[in-house]
BASE-90405 format. One record per residue (C-alpha): residue in three letters; x, z, y. Coordinates in steps of 0.1 Angstrom, whole numbers, padded with zeros to 4 digits, always signed. Each point is the difference from the previous one (the first is absolute). Layout:
<nodes>
alaXZY...
</nodes>
This chain:
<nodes>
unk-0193-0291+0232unk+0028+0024+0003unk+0037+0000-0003unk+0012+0024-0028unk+0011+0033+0016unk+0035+0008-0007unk+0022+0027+0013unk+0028-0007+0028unk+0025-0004-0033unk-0010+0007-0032unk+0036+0007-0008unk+0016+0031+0005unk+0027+0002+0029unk+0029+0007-0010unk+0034+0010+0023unk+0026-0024+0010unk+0027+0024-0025unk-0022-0005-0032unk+0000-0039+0009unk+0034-0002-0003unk+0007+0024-0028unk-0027-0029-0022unk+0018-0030+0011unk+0037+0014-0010unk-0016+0018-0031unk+0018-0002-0027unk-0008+0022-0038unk+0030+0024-0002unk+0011-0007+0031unk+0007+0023+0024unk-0028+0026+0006unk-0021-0006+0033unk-0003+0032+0023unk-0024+0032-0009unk-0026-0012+0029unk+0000-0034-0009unk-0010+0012-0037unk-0029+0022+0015unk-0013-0027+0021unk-0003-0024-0030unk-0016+0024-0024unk-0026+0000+0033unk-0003-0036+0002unk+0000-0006-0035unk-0039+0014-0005unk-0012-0016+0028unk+0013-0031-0015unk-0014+0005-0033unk-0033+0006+0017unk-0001-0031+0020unk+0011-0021-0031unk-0032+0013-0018unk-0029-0018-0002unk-0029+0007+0018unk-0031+0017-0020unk-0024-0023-0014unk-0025+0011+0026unk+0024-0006+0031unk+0012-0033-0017unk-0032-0016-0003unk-0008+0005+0038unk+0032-0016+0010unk-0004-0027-0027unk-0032-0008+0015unk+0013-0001+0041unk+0028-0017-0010unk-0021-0028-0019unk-0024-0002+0027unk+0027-0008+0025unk+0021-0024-0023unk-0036-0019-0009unk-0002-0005+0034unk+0031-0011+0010unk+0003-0027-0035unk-0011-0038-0001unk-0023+0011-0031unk-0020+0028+0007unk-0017+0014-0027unk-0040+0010-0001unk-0012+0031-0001unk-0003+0008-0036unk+0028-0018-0005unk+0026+0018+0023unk-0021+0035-0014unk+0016-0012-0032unk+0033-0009+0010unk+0001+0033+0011unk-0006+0015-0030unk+0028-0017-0012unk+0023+0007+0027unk-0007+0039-0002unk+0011-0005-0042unk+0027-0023+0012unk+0016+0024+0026unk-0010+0033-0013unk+0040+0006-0006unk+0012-0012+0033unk+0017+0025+0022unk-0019+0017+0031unk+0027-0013+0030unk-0007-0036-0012unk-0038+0006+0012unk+0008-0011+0041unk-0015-0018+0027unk+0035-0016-0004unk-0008-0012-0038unk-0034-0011+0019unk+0015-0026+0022unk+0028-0011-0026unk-0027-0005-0026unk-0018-0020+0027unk+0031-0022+0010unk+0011-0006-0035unk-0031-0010-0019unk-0019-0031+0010unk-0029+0003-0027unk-0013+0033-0018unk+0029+0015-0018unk-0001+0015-0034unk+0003+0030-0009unk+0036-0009-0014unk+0009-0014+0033unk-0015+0030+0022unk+0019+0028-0026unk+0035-0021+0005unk-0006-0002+0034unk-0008+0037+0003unk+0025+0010-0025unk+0025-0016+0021unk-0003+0016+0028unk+0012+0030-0022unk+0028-0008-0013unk+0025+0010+0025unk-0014+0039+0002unk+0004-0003-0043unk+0032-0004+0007unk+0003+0026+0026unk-0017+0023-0027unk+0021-0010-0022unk+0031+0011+0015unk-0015+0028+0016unk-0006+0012-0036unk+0036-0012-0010unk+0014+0023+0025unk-0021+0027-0008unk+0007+0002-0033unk+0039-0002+0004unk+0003+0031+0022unk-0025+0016-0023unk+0025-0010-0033unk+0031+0012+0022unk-0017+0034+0009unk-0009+0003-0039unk+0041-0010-0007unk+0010+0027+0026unk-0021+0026-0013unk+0012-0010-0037unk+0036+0005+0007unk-0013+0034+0018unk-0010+0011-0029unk+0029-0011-0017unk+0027+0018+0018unk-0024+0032+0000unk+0000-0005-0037unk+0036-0003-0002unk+0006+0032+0022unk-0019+0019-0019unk+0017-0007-0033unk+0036-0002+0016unk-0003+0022+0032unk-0009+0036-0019unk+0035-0004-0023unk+0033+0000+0012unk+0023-0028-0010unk+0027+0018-0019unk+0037-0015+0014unk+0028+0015-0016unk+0019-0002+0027unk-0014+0024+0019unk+0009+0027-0029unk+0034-0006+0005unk+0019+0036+0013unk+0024-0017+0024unk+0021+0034+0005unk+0010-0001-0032unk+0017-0034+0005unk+0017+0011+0036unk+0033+0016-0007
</nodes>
């Protein structure tokens, strides 16, 4: 028996400045610098990847280590056909569960937390939260995206605009009658 593989962080890393522009955050606040933007459309995809579940394939492998490790470490163990089964109903169970919550980490808590056998309602809440703080990081990451990309479409609107508007106005001189005025005539 094996503990699941897992990367170093299934998360992406992100910089100290993009931290900090998240936690103060705020829609229609005030707009976070140009680099910070860039780095979180970067980050964003990586994110999305590692909140996708695993292919069915890939799933039922890790479905089947972890089982094998958490049927050993339970007061209940099940038989073979049995735990073959359970399987089966795992990989149904947690066929929408993120990749990052698949960990060595999600081994050992899964170990610690469950005396007998879990269910497959147990194992998904377990797994599923373990995910719930990079949602939320997604989340905002996506907020943030989407608020410089609705400023950029405001700026380029009032571009446009003010192009419009000199195009109408600036070919046609304003007429000012004021400016016809002979002023000699008046000096005597």
């Amino acid at each position: 028996m094996t503990v699941l593989h897992c990367k170093a962080s299934p998360l992406p890393h992100m910089s100290p400045a993009l931290v900090g522009v998240l936690d103060g955050f705020r829609p229609g606040g005030f707009a976070p610098p140009i680099c910070v933007l860039e780095e979180a459309r970067t980050v964003l995809p990586a994110l999305a990847r590692a909140l996708a579940p695993l292919p069915e394939r890939e799933l039922t492998h890790v479905v089947e280590e972890f089982a094998e490790m958490l049927n050993a470490g339970v007061a209940n163990p099940l038989p073979g056909v049995a735990l073959q089964l359970r399987c089966v109903a795992l990989v149904t169970a947690c066929a929408t569960v993120p990749a990052l919550a698949w960990t060595s980490v999600a081994v050992r808590q899964a170990l610690v937390t469950f005396t007998f056998f879990p269910s497959a309602a147990q194992l998904v809440a377990l797994l599923e939260g373990r995910c719930g703080a990079a949602r939320a990081l997604y989340g905002r990451l996506n907020l943030l995206v989407a608020e410089a990309d609705r400023r950029a479409a405001q700026e380029r609107a009032q571009q446009e605009r003010w192009a419009q508007w000199e195009q109408r106005h600036g070919a046609h001189p304003v007429y000012n009658p004021v400016d016809n005025v002979d002023y000699m005539k008046n000096i005597s």
